[in-house]
C-alpha positions in Angstrom: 2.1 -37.9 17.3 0.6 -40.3 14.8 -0.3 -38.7 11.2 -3.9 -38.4 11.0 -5.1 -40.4 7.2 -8.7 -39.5 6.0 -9.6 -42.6 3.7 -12.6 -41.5 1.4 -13.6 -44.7 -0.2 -17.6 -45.5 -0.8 -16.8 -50.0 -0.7 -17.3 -50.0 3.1 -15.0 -54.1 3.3 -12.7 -52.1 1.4 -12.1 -49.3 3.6 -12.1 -51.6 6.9 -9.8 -53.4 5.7 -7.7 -50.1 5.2 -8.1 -48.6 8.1 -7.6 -51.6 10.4 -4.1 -52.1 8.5 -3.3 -48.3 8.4 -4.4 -48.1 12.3 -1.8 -51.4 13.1 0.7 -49.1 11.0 0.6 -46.6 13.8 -1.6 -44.4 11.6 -5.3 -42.2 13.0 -7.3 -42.8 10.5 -11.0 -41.4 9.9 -13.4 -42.7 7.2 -15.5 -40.8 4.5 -18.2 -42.9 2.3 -19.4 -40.3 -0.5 -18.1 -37.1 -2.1 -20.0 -34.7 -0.1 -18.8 -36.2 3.3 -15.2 -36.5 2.4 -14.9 -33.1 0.6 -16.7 -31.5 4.2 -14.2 -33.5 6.3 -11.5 -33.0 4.2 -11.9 -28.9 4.8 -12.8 -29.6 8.5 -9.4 -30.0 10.0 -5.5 -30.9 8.7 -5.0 -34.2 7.0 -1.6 -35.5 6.6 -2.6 -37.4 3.8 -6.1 -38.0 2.4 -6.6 -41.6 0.5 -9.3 -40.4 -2.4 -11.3 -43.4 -4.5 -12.3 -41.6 -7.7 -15.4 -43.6 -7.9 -17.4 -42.0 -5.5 -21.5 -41.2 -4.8 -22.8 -37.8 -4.6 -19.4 -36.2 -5.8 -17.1 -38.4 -8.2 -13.1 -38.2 -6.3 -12.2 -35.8 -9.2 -14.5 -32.9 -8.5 -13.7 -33.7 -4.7 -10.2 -33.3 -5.7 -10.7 -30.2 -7.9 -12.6 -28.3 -4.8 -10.0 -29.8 -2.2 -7.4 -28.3 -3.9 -8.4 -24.6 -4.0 -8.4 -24.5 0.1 -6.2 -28.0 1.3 -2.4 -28.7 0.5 -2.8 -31.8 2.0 -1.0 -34.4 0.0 -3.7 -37.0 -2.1 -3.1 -40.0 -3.0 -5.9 -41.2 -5.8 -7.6 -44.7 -6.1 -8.5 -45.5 -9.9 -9.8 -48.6 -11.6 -7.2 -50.5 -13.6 -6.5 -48.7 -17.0 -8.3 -45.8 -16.4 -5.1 -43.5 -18.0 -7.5 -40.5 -18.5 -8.4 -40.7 -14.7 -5.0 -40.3 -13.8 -3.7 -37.4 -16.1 -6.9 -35.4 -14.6 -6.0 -36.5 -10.9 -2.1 -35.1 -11.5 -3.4 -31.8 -13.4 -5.9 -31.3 -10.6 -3.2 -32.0 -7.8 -2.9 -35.2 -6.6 0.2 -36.4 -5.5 0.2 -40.4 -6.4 -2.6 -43.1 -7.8 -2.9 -46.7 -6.9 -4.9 -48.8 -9.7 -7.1 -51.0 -8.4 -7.2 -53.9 -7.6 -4.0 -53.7 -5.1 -2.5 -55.0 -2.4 -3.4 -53.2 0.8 0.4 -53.7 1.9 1.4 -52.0 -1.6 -0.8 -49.1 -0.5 0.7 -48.4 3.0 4.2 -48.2 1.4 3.0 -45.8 -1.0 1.3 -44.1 1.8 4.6 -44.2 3.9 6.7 -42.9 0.5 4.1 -39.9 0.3 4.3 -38.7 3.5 8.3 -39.0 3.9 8.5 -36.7 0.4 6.5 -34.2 1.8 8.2 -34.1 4.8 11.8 -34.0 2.7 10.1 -30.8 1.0 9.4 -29.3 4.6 12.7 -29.6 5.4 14.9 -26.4 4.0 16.9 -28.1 1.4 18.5 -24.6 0.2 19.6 -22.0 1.9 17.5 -19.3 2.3 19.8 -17.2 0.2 20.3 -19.3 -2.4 19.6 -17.2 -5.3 16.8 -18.0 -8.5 18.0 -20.5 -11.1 17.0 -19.2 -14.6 16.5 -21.0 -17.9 15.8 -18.7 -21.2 12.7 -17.0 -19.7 11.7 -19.7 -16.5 12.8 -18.6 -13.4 12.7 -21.3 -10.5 12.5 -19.7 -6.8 13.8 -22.2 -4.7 13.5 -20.8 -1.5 9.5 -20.4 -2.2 9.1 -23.1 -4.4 7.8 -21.7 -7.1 8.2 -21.2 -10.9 7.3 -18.4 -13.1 7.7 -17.7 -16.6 8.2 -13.9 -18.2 7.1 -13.2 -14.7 3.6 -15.1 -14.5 3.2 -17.8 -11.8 3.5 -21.3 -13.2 1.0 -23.4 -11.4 3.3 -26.6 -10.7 1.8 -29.2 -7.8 4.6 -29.9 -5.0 5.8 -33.4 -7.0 5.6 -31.3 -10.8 7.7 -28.4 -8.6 10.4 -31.3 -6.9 10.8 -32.9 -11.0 11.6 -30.2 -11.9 14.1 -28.8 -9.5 15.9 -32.6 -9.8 16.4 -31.9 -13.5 17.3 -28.9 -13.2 20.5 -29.5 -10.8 21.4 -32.4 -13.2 20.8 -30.1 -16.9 22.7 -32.3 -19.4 22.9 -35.5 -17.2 20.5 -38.3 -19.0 18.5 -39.1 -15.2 16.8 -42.9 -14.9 13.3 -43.6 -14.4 14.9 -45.9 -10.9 16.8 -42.1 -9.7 13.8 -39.9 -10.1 11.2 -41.8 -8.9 13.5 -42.5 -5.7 14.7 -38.8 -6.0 11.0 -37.0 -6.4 8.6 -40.4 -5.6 10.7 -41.3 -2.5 9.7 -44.6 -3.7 11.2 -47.4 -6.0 9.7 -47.9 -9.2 7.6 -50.8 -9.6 6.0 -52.9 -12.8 3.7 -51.2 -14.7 4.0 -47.7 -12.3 3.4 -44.8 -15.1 2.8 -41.8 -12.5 6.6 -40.5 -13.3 5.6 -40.8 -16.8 2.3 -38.3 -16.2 4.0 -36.2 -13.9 6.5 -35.4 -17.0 3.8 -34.9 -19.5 2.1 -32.7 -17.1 4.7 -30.7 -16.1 6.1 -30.4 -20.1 2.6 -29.4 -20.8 2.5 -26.8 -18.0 5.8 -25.0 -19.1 4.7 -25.2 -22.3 1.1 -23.9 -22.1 3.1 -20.8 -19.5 5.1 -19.7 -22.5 8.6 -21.6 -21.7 10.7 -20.9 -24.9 12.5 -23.9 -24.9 11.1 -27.6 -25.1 13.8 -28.7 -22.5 13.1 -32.3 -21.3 13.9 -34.7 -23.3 13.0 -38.8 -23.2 15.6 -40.9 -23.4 13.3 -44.1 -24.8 13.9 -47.3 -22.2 15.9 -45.0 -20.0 14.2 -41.8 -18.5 14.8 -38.2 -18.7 17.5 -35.1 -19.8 17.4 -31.8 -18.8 18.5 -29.9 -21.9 18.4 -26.6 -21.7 20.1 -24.0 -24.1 21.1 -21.4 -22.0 20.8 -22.5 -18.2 22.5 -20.3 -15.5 22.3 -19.2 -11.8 22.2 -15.8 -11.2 20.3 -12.9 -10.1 18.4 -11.6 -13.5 19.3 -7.9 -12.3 22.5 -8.5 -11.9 
């Protein structure tokens, strides 16, 4: 079965040029023009992606994205104008999973589209055994068998791609990781000119841990480079044991 793509765009050219290329892809692809429509069909049924312009009538793609997010997993990918940074940093907080500035190249978008939907299907897939017991770092504890992190025992609200960073560095704590590795390793995608959503996904997640209570400032940059895991005191193990 083909993966059903709701494109929520309001520049009707635009979006039929998408869909036609998205539909030769082997994609089903249904069309949204303003924030109120695509929120509504967004809720309406399961989306295996959703394609969000942030520029939108009615509803700006943010707000759609902030209501989406308290009901749909879906993954989102986010359209935003060219150097609209801010845009972006909201977009990852809120939950999106990539951005595409515009203008782009429609082929550019389909492989991002195809990157997105083969990581979430990677995170579908049981990478650890069920077993597999929590990995704790002074007072985070990462739950890999449920995906989640909490800190002193409070939920930390990480999206799917803040969750998968995170996990990566972990498994490689004192091991400098490159920009090329984790965008391939959590992006499922190869890092391209002037691509800075690693680079927000870092600060978000940082700022997350942070904000949770995390004792330790554990990720460090590595200027030019990309990241390190440095924790303190990292081990796997059963707290009560």
């Amino acid at each position: 079965m083909s993966a059903k793509i709701l494109l929520i765009e309001d520049d009707q050219d635009l979006s039929s040029l998408l869909s036609e290329l998205l539909t030769l892809d082997g994609y089903t692809v249904d069309n949204a023009y303003t924030g109120n429509d695509g929120l509504q069909k967004a809720l309406a049924t399961h989306w295996d992606a959703i394609i969000l312009d942030i520029m939108l009538p009615e509803m700006d793609g943010l707000e759609v994205l902030r209501r989406l997010r308290s009901q749909c997993k879906s993954p989102v990918m986010m359209l935003t104008a060219r150097g609209e940074e801010l845009d972006r940093i909201i977009g990852f907080e809120l939950g999106a999973d990539d951005y595409l500035p515009k203008p782009f190249n429609p082929r550019e978008l389909a492989a991002r589209l195809k990157a997105l939907l083969r990581r979430v299907q990677l995170d579908r897939e049981p990478a650890e055994q069920p077993t597999s017991p929590p990995i704790f770092i002074e007072n985070l504890c990462i739950n890999m068998g449920a995906r989640e992190a909490s800190i002193d025992d409070h939920h930390v609200p990480l999206t799917q791609v803040e969750f998968d960073l995170l996990l990566v560095l972990v498994k490689n704590t004192g091991k400098v990781m490159t920009k090329e590795a984790l965008y391939e390793m959590v992006l499922a995608r190869k890092l391209s000119l002037y691509d800075r959503a690693l680079d927000v996904h870092v600060s978000n997640l940082r700022k997350k841990l942070a904000e949770s209570g995390l004792k330790i400032d554990p990720i460090k940059t590595i200027r030019g480079v990309g990241y390190l895991f440095s924790a303190v005191a990292s081990k796997t193990a059963n707290r009560h044991e």
